[in-house]
VOSEFI-219447 format. One record per atom (N, C-alpha, C, CB): x, y, z. Coordinates in steps of 0.05 Angstrom, whole numbers, plus 32768, in hexadecimal, padded with zeros to 4 digits. Glycine has a CB too. Example, Ala and Ser with C-alpha at 12.3 -4.5 7.8 and 13.67 -1.06 7.14 Angstrom:
81087F8E809C;80F67FA6809C;81087FBE809C;80E27FA780B5;81017FD3808E;81117FEB808F;81028001809D;811A7FF48072;
This chain:
807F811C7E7D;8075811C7E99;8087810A7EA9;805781147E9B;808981097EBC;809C80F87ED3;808A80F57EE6;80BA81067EE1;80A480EC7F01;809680D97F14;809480E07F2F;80A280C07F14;808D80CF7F45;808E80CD7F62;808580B07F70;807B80E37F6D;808780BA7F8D;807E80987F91;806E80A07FB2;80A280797F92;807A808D7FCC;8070808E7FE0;807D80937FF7;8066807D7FE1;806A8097800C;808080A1802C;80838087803F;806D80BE8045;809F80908053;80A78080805A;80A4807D8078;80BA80808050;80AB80688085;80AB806680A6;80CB807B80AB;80AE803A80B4;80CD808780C8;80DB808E80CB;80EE806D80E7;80D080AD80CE;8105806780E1;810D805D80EC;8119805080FD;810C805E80E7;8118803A810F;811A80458124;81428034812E;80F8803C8138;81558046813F;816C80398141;8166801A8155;81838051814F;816280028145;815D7FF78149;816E7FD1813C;814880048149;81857FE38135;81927FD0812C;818F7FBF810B;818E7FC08140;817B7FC5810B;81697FBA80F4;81827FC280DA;81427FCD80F2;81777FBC80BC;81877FC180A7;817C7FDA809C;81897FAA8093;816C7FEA809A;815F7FFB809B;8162801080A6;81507FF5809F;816C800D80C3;8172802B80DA;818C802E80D3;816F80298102;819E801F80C3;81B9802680BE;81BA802980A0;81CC801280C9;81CA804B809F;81CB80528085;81DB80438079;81D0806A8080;81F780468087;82138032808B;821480138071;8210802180B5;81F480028078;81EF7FEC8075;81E07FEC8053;81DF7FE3808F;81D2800A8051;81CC800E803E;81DE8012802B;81BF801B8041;81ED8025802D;820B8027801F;8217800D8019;822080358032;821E80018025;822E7FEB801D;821A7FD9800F;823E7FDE8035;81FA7FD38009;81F07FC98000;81F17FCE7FE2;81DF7FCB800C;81E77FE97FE2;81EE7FF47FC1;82077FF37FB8;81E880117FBC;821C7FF87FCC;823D7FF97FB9;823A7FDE7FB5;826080037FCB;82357FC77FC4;82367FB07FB8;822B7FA67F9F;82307FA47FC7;82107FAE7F9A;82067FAF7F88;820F7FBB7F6F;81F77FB67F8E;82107FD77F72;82227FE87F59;82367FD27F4C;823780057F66;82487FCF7F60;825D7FBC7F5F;825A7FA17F47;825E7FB07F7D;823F7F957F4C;82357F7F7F3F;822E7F8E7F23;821B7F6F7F4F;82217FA27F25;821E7FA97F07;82327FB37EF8;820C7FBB7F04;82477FC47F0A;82607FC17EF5;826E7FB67EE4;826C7FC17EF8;82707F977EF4;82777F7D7EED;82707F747ED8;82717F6D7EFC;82497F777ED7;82417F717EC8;82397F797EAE;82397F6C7ED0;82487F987EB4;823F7FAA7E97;82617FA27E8A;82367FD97E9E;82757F987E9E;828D7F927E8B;828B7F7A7E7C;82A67F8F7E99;827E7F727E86;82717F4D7E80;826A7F547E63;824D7F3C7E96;825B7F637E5C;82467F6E7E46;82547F767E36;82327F827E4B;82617F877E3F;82727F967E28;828B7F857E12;82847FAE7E3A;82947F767E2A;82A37F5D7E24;82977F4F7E0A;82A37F497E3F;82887F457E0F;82777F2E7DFC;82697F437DE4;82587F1B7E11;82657F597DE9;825B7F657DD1;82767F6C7DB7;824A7F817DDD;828C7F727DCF;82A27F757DB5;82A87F587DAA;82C37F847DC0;82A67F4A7DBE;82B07F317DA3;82977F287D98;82C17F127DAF;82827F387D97;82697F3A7D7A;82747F437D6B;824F7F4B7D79;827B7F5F7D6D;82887F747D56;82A07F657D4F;82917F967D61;82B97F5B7D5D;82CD7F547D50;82C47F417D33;82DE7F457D66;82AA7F277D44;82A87F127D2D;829D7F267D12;828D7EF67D35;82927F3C7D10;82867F477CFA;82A07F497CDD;82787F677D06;82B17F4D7CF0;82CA7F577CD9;82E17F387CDC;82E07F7F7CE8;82D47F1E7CE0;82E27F0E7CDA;82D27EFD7CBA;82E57EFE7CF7;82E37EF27CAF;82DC7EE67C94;82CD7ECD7C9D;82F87EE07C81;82D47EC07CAD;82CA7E9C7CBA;82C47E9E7CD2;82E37E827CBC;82BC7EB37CDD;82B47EAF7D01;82A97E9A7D06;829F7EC27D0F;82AB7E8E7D1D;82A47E737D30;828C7E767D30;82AE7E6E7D4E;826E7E647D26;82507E6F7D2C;824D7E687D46;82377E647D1A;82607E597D48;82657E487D70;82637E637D78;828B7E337D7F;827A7E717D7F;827F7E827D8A;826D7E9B7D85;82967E837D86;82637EA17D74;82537EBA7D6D;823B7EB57D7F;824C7EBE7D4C;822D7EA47D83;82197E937D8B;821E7E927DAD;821D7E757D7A;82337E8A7DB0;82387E8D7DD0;823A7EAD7DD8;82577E7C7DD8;824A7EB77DC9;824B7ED77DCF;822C7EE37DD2;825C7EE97DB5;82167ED97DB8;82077EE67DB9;81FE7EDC7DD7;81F87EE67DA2;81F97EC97DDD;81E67EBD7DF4;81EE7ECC7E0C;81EA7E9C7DF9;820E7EC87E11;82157EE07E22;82097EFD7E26;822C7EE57E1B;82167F0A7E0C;82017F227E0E;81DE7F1F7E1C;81FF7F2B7DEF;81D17F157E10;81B77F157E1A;81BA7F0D7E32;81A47F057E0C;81C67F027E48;81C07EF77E60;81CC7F0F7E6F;81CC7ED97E65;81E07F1B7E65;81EF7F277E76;81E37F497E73;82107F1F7E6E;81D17F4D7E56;81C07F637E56;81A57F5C7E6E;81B57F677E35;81977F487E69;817B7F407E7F;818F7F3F7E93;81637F1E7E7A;819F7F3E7EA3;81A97F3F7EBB;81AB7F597EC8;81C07F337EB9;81BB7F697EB4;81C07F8C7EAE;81A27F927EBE;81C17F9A7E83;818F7F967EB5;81787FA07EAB;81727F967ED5;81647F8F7E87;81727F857ED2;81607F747EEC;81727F827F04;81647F497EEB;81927F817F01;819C7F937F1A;819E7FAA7F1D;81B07F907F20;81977FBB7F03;81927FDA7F07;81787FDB7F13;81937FEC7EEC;81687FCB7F10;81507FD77F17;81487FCC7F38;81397FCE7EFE;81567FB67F40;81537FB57F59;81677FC47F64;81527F9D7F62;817F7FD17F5A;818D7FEF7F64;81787FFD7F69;81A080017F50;816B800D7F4F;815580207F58;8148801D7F6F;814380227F48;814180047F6E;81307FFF7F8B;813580007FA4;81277FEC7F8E;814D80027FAA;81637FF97FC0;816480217FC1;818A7FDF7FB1;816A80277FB2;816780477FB0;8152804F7FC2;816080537F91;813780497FAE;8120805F7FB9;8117804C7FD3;810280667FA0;812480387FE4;811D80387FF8;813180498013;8119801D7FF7;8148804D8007;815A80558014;8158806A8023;816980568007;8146807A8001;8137809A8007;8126809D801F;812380A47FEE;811280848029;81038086802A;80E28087802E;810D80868025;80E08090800D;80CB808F8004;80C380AC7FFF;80BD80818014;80AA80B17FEC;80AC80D07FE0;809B80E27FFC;809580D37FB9;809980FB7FF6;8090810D8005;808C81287FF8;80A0810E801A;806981297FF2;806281417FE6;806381557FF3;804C81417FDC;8062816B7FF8;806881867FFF;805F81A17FF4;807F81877FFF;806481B67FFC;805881CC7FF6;807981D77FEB;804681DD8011;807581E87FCC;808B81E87FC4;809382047FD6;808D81E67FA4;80B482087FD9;80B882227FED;80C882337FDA;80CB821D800E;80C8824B7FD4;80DC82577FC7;80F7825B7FC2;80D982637FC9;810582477FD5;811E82477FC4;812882387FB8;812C824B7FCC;810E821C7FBC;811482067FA9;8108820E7F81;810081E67FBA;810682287F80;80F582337F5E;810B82367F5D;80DC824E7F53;8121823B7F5D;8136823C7F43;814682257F35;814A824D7F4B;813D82127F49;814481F57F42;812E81E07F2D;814581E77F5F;811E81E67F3B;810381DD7F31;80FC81F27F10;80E981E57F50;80FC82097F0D;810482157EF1;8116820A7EDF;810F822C7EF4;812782007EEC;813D81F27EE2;813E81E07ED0;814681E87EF2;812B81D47EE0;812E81B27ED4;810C81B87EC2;812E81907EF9;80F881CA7ECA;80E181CF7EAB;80F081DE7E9C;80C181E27EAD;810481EC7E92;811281F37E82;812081E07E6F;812082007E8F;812581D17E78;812881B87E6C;812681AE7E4F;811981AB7E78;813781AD7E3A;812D81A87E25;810F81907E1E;814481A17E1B;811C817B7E24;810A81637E2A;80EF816C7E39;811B814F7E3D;80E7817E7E43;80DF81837E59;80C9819A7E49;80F6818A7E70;80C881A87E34;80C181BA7E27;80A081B17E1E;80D681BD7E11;809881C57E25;807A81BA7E1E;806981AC7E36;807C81A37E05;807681A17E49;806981997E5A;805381A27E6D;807781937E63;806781BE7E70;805381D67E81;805581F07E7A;805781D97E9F;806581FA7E67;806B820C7E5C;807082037E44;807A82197E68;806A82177E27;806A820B7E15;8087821A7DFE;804B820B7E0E;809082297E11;80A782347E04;80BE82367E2A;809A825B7DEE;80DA823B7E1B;80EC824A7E41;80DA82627E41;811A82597E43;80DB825C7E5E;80D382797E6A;80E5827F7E7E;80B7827B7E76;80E782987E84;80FD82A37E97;80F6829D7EB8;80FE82C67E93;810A82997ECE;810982977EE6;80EE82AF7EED;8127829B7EF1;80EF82CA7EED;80DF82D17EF3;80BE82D27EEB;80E982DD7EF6;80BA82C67ECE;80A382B77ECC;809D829C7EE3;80A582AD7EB0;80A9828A7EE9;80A4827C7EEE;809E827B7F11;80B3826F7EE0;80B482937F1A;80AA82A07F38;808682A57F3B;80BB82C57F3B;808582B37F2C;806482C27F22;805582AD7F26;805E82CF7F00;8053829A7F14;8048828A7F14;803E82777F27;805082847F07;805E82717F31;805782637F56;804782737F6F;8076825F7F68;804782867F63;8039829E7F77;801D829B7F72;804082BE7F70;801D829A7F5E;7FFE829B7F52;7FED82767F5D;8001829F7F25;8001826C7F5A;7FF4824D7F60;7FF1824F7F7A;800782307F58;800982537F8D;800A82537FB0;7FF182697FBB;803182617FBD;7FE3827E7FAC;7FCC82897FB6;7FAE82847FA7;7FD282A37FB8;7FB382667FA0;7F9682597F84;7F9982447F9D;7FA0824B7F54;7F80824A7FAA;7F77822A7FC0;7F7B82127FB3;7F5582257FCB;7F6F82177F93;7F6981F37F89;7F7981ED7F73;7F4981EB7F7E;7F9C82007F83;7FB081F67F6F;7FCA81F37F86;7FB6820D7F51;7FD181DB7F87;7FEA81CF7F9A;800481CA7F87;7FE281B07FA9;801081DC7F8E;802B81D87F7D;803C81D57F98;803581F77F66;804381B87F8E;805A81A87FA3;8073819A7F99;804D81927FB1;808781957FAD;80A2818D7FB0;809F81737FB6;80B3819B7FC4;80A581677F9D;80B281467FA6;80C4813E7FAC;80B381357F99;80CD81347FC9;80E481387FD1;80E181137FEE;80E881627FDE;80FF810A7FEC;80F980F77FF8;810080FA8016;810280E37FEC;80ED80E2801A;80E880F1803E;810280E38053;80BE80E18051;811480D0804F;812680D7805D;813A80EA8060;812C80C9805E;813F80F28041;815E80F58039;815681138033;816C80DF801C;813B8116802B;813881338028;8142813F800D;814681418040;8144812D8003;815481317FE6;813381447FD0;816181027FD5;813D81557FC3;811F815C7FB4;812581527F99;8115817E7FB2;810D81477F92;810B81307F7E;80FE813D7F60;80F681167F8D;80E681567F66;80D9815E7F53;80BF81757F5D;80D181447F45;80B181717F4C;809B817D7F50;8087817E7F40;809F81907F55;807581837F52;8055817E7F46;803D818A7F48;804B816A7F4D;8030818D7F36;801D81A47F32;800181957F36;802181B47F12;7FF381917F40;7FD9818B7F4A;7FBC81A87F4C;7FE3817F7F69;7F9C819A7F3E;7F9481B37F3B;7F7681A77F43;7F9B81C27F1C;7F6A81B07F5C;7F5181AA7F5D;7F3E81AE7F56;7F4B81AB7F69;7F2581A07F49;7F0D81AE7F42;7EFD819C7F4D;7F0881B47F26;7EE881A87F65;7EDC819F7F6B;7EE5817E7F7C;7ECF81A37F58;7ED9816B7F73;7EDE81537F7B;7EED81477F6A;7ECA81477F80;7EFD81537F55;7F17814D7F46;7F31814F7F4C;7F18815A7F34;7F4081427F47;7F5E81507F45;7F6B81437F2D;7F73814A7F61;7F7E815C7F1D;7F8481597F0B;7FA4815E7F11;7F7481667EF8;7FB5814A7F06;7FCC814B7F0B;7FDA815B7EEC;7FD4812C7F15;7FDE81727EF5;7FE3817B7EDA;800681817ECE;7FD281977ED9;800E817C7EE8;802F81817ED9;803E81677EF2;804281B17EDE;8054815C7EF4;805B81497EF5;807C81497EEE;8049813B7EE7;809381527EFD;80B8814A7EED;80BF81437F05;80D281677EDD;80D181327EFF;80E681237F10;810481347F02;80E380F97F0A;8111813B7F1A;813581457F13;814981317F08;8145814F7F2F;815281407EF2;8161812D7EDE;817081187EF4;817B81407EC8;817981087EE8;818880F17EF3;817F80DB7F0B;819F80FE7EFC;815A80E17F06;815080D57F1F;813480C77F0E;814A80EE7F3B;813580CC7EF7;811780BB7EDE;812980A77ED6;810880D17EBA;811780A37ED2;810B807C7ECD;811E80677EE4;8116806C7EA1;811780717EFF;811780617F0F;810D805D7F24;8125805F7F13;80E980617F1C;80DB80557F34;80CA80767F43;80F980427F4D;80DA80887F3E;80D080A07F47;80BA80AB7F44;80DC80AE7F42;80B780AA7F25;809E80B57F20;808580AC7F2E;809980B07F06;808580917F26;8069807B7F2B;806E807D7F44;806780597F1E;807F80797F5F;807880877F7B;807780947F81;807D80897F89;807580B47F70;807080D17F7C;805180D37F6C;808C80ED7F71;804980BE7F58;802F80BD7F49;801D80B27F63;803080A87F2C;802580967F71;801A808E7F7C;801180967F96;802180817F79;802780A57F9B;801E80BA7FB6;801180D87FB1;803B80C27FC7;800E80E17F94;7FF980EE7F91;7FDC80EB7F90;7FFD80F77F83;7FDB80D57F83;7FBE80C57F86;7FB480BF7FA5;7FC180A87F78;7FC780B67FBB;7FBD80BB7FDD;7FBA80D47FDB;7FD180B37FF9;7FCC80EC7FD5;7FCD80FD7FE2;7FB081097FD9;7FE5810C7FDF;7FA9810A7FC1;7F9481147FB4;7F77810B7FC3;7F98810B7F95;7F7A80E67FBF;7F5880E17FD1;7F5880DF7FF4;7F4980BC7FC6;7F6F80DD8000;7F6980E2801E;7F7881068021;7F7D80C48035;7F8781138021;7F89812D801F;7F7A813F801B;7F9481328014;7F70813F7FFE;7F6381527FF0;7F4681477FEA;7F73815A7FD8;7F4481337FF4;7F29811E7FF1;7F1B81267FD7;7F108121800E;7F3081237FC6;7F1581197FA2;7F0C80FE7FA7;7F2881147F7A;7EF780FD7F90;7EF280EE7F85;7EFF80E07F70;7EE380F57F83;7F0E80F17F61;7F1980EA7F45;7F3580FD7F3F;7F0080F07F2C;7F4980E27F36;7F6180F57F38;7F6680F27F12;7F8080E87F52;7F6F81047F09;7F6C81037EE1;7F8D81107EE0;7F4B81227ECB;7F8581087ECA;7FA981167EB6;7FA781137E9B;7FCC81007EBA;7FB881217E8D;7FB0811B7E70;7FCF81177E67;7F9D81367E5F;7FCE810B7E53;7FF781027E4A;7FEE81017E2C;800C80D97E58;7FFF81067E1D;800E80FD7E07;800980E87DF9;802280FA7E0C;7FFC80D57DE1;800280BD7DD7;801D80B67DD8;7FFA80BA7DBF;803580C57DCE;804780BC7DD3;805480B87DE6;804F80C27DCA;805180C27DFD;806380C77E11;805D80AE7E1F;806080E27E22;806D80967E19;8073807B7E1A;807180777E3B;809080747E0B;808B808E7E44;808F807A7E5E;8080808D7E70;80B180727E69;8074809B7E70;805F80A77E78;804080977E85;805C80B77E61;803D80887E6E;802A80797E6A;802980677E76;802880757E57;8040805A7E75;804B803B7E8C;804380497EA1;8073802E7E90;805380587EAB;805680657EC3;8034806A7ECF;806880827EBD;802980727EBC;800980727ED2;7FFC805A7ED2;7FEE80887ECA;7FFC80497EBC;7FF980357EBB;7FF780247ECF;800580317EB0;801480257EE2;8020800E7EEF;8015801F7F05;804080047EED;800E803B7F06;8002803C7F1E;7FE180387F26;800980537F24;7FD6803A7F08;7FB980347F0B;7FAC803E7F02;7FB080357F1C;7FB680547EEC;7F9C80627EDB;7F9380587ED0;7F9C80747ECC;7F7A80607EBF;7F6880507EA8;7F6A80617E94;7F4780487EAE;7F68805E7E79;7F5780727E69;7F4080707E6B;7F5A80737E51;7F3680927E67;7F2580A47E63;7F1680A67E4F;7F2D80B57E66;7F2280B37E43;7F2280C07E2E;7F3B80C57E15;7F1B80D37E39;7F3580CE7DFD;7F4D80D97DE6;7F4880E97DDA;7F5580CB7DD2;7F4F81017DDB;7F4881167DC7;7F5F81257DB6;7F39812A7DD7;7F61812E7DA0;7F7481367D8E;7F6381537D7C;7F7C81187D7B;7F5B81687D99;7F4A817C7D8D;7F6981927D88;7F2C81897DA6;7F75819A7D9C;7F8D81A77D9E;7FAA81947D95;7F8D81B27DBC;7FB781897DA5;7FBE81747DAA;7FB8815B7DAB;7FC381767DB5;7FBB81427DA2;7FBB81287DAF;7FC2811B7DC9;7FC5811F7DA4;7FA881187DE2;7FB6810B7DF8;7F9B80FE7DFD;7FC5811E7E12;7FAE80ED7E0D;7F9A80D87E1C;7F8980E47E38;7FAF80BD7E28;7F7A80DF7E41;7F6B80E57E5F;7F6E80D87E6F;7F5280E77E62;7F8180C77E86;7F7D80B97E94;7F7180BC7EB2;7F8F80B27E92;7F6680AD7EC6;7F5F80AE7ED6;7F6080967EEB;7F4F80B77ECF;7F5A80A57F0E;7F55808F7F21;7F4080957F32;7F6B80887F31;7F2480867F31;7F0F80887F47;7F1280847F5B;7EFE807C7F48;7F1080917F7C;7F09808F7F93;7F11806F7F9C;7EEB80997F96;7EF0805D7F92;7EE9804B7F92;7EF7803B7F87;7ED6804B7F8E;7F03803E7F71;7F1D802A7F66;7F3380227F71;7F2980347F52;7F4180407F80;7F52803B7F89;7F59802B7FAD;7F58804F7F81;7F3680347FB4;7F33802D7FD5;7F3680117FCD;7F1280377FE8;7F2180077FB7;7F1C7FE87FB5;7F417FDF7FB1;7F037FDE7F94;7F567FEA7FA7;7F717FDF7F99;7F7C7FDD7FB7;7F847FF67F7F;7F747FF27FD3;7F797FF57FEA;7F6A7FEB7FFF;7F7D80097FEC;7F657FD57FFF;7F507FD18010;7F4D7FDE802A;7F4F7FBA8015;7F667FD48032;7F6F7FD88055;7F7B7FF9805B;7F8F7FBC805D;7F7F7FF78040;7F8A80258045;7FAB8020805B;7F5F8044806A;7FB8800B8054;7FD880138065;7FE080258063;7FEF80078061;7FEC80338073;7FFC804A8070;800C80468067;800380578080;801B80628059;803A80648046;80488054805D;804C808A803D;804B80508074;805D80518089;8064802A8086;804C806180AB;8047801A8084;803D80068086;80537FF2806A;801A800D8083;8044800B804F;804B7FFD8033;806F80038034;8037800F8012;8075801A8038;8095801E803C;80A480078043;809C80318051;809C7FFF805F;80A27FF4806F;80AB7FCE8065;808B7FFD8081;80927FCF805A;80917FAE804A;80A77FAC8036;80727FA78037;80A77FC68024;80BA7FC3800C;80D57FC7801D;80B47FDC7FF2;80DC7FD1802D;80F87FD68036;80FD7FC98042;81017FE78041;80F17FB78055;81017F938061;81027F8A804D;80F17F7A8077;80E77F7B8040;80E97F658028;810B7F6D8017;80C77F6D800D;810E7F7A8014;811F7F817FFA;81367F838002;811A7F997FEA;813E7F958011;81537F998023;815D7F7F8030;814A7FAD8037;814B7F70803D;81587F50804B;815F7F3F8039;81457F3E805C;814C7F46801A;815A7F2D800F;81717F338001;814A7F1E7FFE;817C7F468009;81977F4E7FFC;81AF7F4A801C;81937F777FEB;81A47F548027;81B97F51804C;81B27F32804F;81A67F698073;81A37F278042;81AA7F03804C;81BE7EFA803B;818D7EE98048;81C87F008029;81D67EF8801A;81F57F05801B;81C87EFA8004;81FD7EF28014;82257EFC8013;82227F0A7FF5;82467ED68011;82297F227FF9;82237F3D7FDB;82377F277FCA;82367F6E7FE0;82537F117FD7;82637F0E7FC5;82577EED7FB0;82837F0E7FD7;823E7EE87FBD;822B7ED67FB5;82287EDF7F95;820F7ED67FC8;82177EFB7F95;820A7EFE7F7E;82247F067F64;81F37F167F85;823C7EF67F67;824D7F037F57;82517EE97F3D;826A7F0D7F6A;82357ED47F3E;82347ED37F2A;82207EDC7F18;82377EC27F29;82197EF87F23;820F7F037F10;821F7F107EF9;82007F127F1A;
């Protein structure tokens, strides 16, 4: 299963770091930049691990310093990719569910075709024109929304998602993010903006899903957005039941900000504390 996230303010030319794409660009190349550095940094210190393996007397000095290197310069790795990602999905943004349109199904086939991807919603490939049928069949089922995750500045389409009402339920039943865009943040904001979309949109009560024991990062992923377990059953399959109450989530929201509001906070905060700084500062990372 994969991801999504939330929507964004539209912005205004106002000088700001934000209304200029320009500023964004050079934020991330700077960045990239730092992680290059620092993946040569890594690589560096890991060969002269491997070299000491095939020496008779290696220095434990030196093996010891190399190792320490490595570890600082891996937790460094780790810490600037992921504030990349972030610098990303604000760039986008922020997510934007949609009604899926037909000429985005041959893309979207694409990527459930997917080896990795097998079993998710189909349990063998099925051909393009199965999967036409099928969207047909969902787009005329009232209490089934099959939508396009796609981000709302850039318009970029991100995935898609299968959502299924019953009653005062919604069950999120299928869920992919497009290769080269998982495990960075996507999922859990196109998760998190299904859960609005679901209790002020479609006004449930209760939004459910069911996953995999294994499916590790799956699990994080709702996790960090707020599900609970349910339930576990292993009648067909083994999966978990997760869920989010109405009332759970209003109480996690007190004040109900808009996407426009929460966007808004994450893209100064983050963004300034990178434009206050000389990019050639962080180059002892």
């Amino acid at each position: 299963m994969s991801e999504i996230q939330i929507t964004n303010e539209k912005t205004e030319p106002n000088g700001n770091a934000d209304a200029d794409p320009e500023k964004w660009k050079s934020v991330i190349h700077g960045l990239q930049q730092i992680i290059d550095r620092t993946e040569q940094k890594l690589i560096y210190f890991q060969n002269r691990l491997k070299r000491a393996q095939f020496m008779e007397s290696p220095s434990l000095r030196k093996v010891r310093a190399a190792e320490a290197q490595v570890d600082m310069h891996s937790a460094q790795l780790e810490s600037l990719r992921s504030e990349l990602h972030n610098l990303e999905r604000l760039q986008h943004g922020g997510i934007l569910l949609r009604s899926t349109t037909q000429n985005e199904l041959r893309r979207i086939w694409g990527w459930i075709n997917l080896p990795d991807m097998r079993g998710m919603l189909y349990t063998q490939k099925i051909s393009f024109e199965i999967f036409v049928e099928d969207w047909q069949r969902w787009t005329e089922d009232v209490e089934t929304h099959a939508l396009s995750i796609e981000t709302h500045t850039t318009r970029l389409l991100l995935g898609f998602m299968l959502l299924r009402c019953n009653a005062d339920v919604v069950v999120v039943k299928f869920v992919i993010i497009r290769p080269g865009y998982r495990a960075r943040g996507y999922g859990m904001d196109a998760l998190t903006e299904a859960v609005r979309y679901a209790f002020e949109e479609l006004n449930a009560v209760h939004i459910t899903l069911q996953v995999s024991p294994d499916n590790d990062a799956a699990i994080t992923c709702f996790e960090n957005v707020g599900f609970q377990y349910l339930g576990y059953t292993d009648v067909d399959v083994p999966v978990y039941t997760m869920g989010i109450e109405r009332s759970e989530w209003e109480n996690d929201n007190p004040d109900n900000p808009t996407d426009e509001q929460i966007t808004s906070q994450r893209l100064h905060a983050t963004l300034q504390e990178f434009l206050n700084q000389d990019l050639r500062s962080l180059e002892d990372y």
